[in-house]
LOVEXMI-384483 format. One record per residue (C-alpha): residue number from 1; residue in one letter; x, y, z. Coordinates in nm, 4 decimals. Layout:
(rec NUM,A,(X,Y,Z))
...
# end
This chain:
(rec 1,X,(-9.2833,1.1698,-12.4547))
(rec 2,X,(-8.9831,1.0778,-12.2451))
(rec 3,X,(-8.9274,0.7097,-12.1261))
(rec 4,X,(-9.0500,0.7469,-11.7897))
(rec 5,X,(-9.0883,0.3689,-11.6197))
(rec 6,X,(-9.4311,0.4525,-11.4387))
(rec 7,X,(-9.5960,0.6762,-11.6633))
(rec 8,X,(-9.7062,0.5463,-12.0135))
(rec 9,X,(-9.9242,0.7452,-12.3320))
(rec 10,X,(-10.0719,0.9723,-12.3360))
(rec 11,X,(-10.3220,0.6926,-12.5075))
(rec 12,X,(-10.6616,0.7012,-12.6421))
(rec 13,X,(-10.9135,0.5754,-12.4466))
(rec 14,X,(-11.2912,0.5049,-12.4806))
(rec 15,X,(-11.4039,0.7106,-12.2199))
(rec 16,X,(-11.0859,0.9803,-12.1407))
(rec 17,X,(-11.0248,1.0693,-12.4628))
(rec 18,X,(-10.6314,1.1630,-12.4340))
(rec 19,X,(-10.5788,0.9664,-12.1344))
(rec 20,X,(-10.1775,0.9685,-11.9547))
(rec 21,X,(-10.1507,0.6472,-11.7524))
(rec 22,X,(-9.9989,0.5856,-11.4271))
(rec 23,X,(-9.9106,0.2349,-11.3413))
(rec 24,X,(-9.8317,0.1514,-10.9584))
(rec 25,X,(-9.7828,-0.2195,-11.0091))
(rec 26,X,(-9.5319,-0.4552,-11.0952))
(rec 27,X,(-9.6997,-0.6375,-11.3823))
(rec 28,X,(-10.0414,-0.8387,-11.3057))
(rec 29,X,(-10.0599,-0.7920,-10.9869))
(rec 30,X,(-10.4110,-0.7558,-10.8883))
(rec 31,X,(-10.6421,-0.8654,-10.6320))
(rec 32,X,(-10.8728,-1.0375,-10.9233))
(rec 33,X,(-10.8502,-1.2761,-11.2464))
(rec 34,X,(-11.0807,-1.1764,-11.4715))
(rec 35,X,(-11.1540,-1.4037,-11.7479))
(rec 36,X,(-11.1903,-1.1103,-11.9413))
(rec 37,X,(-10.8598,-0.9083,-11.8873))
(rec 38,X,(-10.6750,-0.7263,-12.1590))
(rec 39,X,(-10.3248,-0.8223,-12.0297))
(rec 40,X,(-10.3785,-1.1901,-11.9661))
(rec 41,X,(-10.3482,-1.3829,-11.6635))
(rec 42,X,(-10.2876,-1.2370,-11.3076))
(rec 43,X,(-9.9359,-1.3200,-11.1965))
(rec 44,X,(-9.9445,-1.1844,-10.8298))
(rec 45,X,(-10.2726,-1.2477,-10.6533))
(rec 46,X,(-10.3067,-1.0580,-10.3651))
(rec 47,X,(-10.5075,-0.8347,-10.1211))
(rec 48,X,(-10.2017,-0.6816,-9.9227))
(rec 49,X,(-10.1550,-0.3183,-9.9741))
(rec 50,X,(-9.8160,-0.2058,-9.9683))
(rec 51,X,(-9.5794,0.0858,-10.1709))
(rec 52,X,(-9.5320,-0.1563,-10.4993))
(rec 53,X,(-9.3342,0.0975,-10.7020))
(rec 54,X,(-9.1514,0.4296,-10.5058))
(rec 55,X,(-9.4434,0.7169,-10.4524))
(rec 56,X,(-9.0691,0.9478,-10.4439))
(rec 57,X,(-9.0252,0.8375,-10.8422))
(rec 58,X,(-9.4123,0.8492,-10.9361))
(rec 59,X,(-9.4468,1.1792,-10.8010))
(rec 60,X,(-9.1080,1.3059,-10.9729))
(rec 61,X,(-9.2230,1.1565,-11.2954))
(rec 62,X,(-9.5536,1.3342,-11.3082))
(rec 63,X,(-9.4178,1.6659,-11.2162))
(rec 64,X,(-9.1782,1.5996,-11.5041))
(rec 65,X,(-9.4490,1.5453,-11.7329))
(rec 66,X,(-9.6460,1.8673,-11.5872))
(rec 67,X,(-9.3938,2.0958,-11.6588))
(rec 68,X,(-9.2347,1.9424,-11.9676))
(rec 69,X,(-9.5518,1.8533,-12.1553))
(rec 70,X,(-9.8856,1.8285,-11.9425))
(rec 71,X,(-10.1210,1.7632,-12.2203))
(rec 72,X,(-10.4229,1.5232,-12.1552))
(rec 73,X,(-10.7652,1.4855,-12.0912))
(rec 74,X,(-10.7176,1.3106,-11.7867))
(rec 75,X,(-10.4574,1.1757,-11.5716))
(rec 76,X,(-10.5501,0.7959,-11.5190))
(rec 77,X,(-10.4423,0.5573,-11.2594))
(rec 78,X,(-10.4664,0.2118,-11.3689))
(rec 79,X,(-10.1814,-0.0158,-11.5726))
(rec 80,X,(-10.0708,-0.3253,-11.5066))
(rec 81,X,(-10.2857,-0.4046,-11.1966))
(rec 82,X,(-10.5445,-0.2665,-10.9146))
(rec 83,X,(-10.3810,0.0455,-10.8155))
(rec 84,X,(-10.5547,0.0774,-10.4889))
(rec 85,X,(-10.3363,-0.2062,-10.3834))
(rec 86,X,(-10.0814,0.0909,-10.4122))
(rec 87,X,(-10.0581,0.2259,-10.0510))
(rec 88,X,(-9.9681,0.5604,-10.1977))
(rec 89,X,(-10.2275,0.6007,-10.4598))
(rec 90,X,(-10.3956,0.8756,-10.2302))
(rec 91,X,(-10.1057,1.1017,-10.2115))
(rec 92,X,(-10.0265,1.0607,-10.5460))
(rec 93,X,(-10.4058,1.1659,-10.6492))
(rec 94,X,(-10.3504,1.4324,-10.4186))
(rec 95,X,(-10.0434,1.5567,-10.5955))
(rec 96,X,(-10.2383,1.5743,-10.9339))
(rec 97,X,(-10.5098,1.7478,-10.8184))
(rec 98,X,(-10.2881,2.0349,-10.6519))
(rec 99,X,(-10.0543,2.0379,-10.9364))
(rec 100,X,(-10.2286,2.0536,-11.2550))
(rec 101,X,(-10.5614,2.1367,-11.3666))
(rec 102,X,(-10.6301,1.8070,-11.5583))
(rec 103,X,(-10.9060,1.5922,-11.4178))
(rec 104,X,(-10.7615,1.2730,-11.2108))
(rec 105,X,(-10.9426,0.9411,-11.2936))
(rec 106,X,(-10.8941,0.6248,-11.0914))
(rec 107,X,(-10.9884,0.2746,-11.2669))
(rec 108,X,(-11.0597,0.0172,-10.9885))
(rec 109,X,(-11.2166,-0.3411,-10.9534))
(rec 110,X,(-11.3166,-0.1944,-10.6447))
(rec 111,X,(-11.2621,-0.4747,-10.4497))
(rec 112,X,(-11.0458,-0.2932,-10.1717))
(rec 113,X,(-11.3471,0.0024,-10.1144))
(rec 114,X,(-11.5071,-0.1870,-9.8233))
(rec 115,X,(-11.1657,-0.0189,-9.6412))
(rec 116,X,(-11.2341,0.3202,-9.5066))
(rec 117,X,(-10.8696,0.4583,-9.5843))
(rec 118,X,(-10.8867,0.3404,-9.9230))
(rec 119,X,(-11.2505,0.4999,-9.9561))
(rec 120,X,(-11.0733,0.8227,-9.8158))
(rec 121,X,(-10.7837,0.8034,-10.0839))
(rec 122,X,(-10.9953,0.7071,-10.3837))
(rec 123,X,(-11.2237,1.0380,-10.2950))
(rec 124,X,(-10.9807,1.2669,-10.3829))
(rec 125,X,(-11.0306,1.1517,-10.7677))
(rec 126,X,(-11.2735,1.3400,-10.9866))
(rec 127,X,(-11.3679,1.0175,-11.1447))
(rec 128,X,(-11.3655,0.6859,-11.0562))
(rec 129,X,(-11.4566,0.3270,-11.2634))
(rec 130,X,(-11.5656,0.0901,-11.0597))
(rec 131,X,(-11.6519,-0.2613,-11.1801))
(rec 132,X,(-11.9612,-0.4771,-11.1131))
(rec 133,X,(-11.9951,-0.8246,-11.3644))
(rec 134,X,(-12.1437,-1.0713,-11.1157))
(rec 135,X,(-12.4472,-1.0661,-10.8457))
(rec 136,X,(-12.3185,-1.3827,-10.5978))
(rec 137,X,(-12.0149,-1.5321,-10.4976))
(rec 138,X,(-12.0643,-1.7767,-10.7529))
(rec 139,X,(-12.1069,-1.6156,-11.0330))
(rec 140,X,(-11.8095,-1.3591,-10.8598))
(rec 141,X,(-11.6120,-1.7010,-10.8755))
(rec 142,X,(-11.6160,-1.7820,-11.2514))
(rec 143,X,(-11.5987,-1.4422,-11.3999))
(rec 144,X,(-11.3493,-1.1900,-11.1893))
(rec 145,X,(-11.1632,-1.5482,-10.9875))
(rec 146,X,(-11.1021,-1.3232,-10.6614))
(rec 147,X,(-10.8313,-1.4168,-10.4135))
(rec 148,X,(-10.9414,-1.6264,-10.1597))
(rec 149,X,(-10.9997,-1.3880,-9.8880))
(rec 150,X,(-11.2542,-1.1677,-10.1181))
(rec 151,X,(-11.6015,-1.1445,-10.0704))
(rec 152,X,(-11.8517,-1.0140,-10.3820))
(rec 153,X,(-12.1025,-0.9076,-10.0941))
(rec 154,X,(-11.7870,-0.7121,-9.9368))
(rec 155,X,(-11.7499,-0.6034,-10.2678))
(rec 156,X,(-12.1226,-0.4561,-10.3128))
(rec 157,X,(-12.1237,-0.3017,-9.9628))
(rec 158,X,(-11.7346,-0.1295,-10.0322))
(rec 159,X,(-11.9052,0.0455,-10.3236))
(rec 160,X,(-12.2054,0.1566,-10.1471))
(rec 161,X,(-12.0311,0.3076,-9.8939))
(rec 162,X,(-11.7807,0.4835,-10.1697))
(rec 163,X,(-12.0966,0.6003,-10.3116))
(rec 164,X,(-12.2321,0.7657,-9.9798))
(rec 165,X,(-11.9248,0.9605,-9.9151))
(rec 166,X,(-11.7521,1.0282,-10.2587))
(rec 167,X,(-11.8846,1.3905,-10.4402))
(rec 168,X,(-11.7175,1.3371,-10.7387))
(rec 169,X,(-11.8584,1.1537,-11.0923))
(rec 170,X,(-11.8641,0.7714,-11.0273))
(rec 171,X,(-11.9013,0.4968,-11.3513))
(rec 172,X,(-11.9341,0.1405,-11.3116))
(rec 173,X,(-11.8395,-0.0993,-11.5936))
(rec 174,X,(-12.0477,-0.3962,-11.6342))
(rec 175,X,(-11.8362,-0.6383,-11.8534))
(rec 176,X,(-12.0426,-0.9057,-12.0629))
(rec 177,X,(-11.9545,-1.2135,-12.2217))
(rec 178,X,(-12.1838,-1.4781,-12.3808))
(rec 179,X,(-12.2724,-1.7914,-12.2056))
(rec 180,X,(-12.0946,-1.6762,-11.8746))
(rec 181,X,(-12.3274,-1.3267,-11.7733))
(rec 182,X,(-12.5065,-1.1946,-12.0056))
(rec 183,X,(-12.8685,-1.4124,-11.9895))
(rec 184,X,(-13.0895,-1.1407,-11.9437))
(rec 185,X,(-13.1953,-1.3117,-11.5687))
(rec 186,X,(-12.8233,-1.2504,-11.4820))
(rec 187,X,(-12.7888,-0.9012,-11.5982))
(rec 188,X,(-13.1062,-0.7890,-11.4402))
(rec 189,X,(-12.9287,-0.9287,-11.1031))
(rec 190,X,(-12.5810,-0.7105,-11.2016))
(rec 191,X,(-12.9010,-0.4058,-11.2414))
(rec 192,X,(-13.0514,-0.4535,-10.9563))
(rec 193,X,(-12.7333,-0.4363,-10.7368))
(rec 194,X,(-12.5860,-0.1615,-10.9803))
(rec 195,X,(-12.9290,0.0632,-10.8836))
(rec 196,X,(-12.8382,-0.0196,-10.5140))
(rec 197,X,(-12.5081,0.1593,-10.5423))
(rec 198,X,(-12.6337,0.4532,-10.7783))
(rec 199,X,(-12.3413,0.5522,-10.9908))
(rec 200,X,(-12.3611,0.8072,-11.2555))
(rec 201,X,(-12.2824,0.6430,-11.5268))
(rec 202,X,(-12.2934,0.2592,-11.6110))
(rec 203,X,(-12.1001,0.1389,-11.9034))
(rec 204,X,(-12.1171,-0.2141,-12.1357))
(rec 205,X,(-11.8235,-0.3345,-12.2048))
(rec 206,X,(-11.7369,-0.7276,-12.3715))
(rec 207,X,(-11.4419,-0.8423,-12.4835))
(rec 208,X,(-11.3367,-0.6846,-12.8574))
(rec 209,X,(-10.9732,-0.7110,-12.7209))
(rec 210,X,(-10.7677,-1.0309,-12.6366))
(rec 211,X,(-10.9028,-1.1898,-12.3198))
(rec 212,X,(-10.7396,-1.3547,-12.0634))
(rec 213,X,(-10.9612,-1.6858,-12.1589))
(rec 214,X,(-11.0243,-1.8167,-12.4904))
(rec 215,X,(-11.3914,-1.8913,-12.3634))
(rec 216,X,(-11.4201,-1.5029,-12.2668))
(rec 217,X,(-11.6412,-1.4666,-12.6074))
(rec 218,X,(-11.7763,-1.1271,-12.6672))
(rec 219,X,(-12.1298,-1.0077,-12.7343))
(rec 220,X,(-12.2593,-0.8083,-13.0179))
(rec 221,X,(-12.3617,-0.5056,-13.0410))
(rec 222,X,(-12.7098,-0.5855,-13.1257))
(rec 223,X,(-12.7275,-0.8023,-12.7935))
(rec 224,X,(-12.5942,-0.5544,-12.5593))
(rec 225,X,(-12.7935,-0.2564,-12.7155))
(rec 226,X,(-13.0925,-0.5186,-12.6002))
(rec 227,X,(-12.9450,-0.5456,-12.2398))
(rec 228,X,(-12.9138,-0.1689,-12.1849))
(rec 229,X,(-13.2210,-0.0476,-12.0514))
(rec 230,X,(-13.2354,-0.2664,-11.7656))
(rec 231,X,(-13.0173,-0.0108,-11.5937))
(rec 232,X,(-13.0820,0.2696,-11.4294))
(rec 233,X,(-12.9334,0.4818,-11.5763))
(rec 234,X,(-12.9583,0.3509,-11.8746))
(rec 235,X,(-12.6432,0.1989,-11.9935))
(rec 236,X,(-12.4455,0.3063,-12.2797))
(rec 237,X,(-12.2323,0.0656,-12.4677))
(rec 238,X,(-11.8218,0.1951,-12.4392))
(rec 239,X,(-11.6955,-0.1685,-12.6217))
(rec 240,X,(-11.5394,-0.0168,-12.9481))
(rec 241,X,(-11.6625,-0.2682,-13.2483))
(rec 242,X,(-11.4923,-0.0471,-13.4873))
(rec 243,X,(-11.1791,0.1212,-13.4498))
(rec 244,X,(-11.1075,0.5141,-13.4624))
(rec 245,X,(-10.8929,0.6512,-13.7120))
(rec 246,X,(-10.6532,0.8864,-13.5822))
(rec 247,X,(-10.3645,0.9246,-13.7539))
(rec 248,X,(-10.1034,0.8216,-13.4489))
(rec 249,X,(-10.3053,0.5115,-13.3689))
(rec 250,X,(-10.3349,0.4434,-13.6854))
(rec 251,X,(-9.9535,0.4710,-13.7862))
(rec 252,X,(-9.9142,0.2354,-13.4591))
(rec 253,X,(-10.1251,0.0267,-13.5702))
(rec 254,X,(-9.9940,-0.0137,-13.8810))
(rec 255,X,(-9.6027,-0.0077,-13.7793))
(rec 256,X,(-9.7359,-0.3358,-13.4930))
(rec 257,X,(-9.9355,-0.5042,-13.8280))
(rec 258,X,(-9.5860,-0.4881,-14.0194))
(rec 259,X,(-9.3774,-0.6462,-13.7789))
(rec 260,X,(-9.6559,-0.9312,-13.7418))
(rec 261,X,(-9.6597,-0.9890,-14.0964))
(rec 262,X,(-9.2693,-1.1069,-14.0359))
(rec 263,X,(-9.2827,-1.2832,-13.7455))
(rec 264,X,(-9.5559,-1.3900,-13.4544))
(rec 265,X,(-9.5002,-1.2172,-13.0884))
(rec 266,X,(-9.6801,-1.1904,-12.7705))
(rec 267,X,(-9.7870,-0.8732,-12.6330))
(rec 268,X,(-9.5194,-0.8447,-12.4063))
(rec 269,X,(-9.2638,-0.8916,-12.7218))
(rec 270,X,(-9.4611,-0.6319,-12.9012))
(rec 271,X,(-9.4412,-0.3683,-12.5893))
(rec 272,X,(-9.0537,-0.4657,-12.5848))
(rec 273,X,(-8.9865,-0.3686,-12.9551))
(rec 274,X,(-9.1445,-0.0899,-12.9626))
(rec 275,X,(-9.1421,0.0603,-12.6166))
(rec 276,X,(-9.5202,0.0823,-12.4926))
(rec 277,X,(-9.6751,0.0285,-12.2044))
(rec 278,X,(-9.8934,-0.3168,-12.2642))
(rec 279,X,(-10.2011,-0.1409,-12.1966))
(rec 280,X,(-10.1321,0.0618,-12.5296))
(rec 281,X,(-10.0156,-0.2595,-12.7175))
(rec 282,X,(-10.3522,-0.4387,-12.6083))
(rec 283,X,(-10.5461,-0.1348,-12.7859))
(rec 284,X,(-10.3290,-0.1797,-13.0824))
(rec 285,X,(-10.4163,-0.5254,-13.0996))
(rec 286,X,(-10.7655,-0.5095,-13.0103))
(rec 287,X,(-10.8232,-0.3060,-13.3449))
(rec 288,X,(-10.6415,-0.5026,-13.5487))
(rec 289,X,(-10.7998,-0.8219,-13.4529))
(rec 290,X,(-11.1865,-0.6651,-13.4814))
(rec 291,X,(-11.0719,-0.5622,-13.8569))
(rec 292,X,(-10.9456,-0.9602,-13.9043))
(rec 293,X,(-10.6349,-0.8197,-13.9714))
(rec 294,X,(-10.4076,-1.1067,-13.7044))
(rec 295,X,(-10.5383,-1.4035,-13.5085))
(rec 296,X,(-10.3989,-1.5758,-13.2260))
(rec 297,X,(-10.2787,-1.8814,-13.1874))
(rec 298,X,(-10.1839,-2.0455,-12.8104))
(rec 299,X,(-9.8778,-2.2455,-12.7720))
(rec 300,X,(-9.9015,-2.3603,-12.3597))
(rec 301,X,(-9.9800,-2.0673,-12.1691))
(rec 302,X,(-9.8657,-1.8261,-12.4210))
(rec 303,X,(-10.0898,-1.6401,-12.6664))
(rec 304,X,(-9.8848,-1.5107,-13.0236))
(rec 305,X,(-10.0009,-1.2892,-13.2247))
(rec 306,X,(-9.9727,-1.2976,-13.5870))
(rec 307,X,(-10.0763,-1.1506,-13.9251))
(rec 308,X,(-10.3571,-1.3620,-14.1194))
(rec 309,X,(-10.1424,-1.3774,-14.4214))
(rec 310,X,(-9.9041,-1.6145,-14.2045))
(rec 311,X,(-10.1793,-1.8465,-14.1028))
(rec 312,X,(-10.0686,-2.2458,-14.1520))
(rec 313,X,(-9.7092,-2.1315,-14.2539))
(rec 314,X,(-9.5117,-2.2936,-13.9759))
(rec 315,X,(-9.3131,-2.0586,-13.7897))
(rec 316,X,(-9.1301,-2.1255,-13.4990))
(rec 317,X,(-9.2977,-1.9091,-13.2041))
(rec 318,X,(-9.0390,-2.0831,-12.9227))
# end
């Protein structure tokens, strides 16, 4: 693939298969701070919707791709923060749609649906992922930390009304972690809400890759195969506890596992070296941490990745 600056993969993904990303952010900037999130701390907090990156250079980007290459299961929005903070996102959805036959998925925290145009925008998707881990402001408080102007019942009713108007498939991810949402009580709270808004699919998900939070500690799978039948629909677990084996990711994988074996680096130093998007790094090291091949180790604010076999050996990570 070229080295376009807003388009990243095609990557594997749990639930697009072959999945090209399209990231209209400049890094973390998102309207929430999950405990849970893959790339680490939000940055940018923020509820103002404005043209982040140039819609002129997404747009040229993706017809690049089209024409050049245009393989993938789906053409995703999502990256390095909410993309419906994007003002464009709807034109740019609209330009996939008219110009290539792949499906157009949207990934949001949904927290900017209770806005008609962005309910308008986000329906000309085929599929979007909204998100749904709390039932009260409280509880909305300690596990997504929302900027301050955010409501979780504004939340709930933005969804709803997505539902009512939007013909296309709509999933909802439910993201667990123990001792924070996932008491049985709470869930059937996140269930009884997630029946109110009536997606099509709800998915499981806990955290098998680097949180934001150390205390972000991920379920099993025996505990969240318990939880899933107090959805309707029943919920099916997406959380990969064991990796897949195709032969890119795994010569990725391997090729990120070498370079830790010589030296500890963050994420971001990983993405550098190598040219990925961080969203690919994070699956990289996702799989290598379930298999125990590198721990972490946090120095400040800053989490380093590094090979076991380095453990207690007393490099220098400044």
């Amino acid at each position: 693939m070229k080295d376009y600056k807003y388009l990243f993969g095609p990557v594997p993904s749990r639930r697009f298969g072959r999945s090209l990303g399209v990231d209209l952010n400049p890094y973390k900037t998102c309207s929430l701070d999950c405990v849970f999130c893959q790339l680490g701390r939000t940055t940018e907090s923020t509820v103002i919707r404005k043209e982040y990156v140039p819609t002129d250079m997404v747009l040229s980007e993706l017809k690049d791709w089209i024409e050049t290459d245009g393989r993938a299961d789906y053409i995703t929005l999502s990256g390095s923060g909410e993309p419906t903070l994007h003002s464009g996102f709807g034109e740019i959805l609209e330009f996939i749609c008219s110009e290539s036959k792949i499906p157009a998925a949207l990934l949001t925290n949904g927290t900017m649906l209770d806005l008609q145009e962005v309910r308008d925008a986000a329906s000309l998707a085929n599929v979007v992922k909204v998100s749904l881990s709390a039932w009260d402001q409280a509880s909305y408080g300690w596990v997504n930390r929302p900027h301050p102007q955010l409501l979780f019942d504004n939340l709930v009713e933005g969804q709803k009304a997505f539902r009512s108007q939007f013909k296309g498939q709509l999933w909802m991810e439910v993201f667990l972690m123990v001792g924070i949402n996932s008491m049985p009580a709470d869930v059937r709270k996140i269930a009884a809400l997630a029946k109110e808004i009536a997606p099509d699919r709800i998915q499981l998900n806990t955290a098998v890759r680097p949180p934001a939070e150390d205390f972000a500690t991920p379920l099993s799978k025996e505990r969240m195969e318990a939880l899933i039948n107090l959805f309707h629909p029943t919920a099916e677990i997406i959380a990969e506890f064991r990796p897949k084996h195709a032969n890119h990711i795994q010569a990725n994988q391997e090729t990120i596992f070498s370079m830790l074996q010589r030296r500890p680096c963050t994420a971001d130093q990983i993405a550098d070296i190598f040219g990925m998007h961080l969203n690919e790094v994070s699956k990289y090291l996702g799989n290598l941490m379930r298999t125990d091949q590198i721990r972490t180790e946090r120095k400040n604010t800053t989490i380093y990745y590094e090979a076991k076999n380095m453990e207690n050996k007393g490099y220098n990570k400044s």
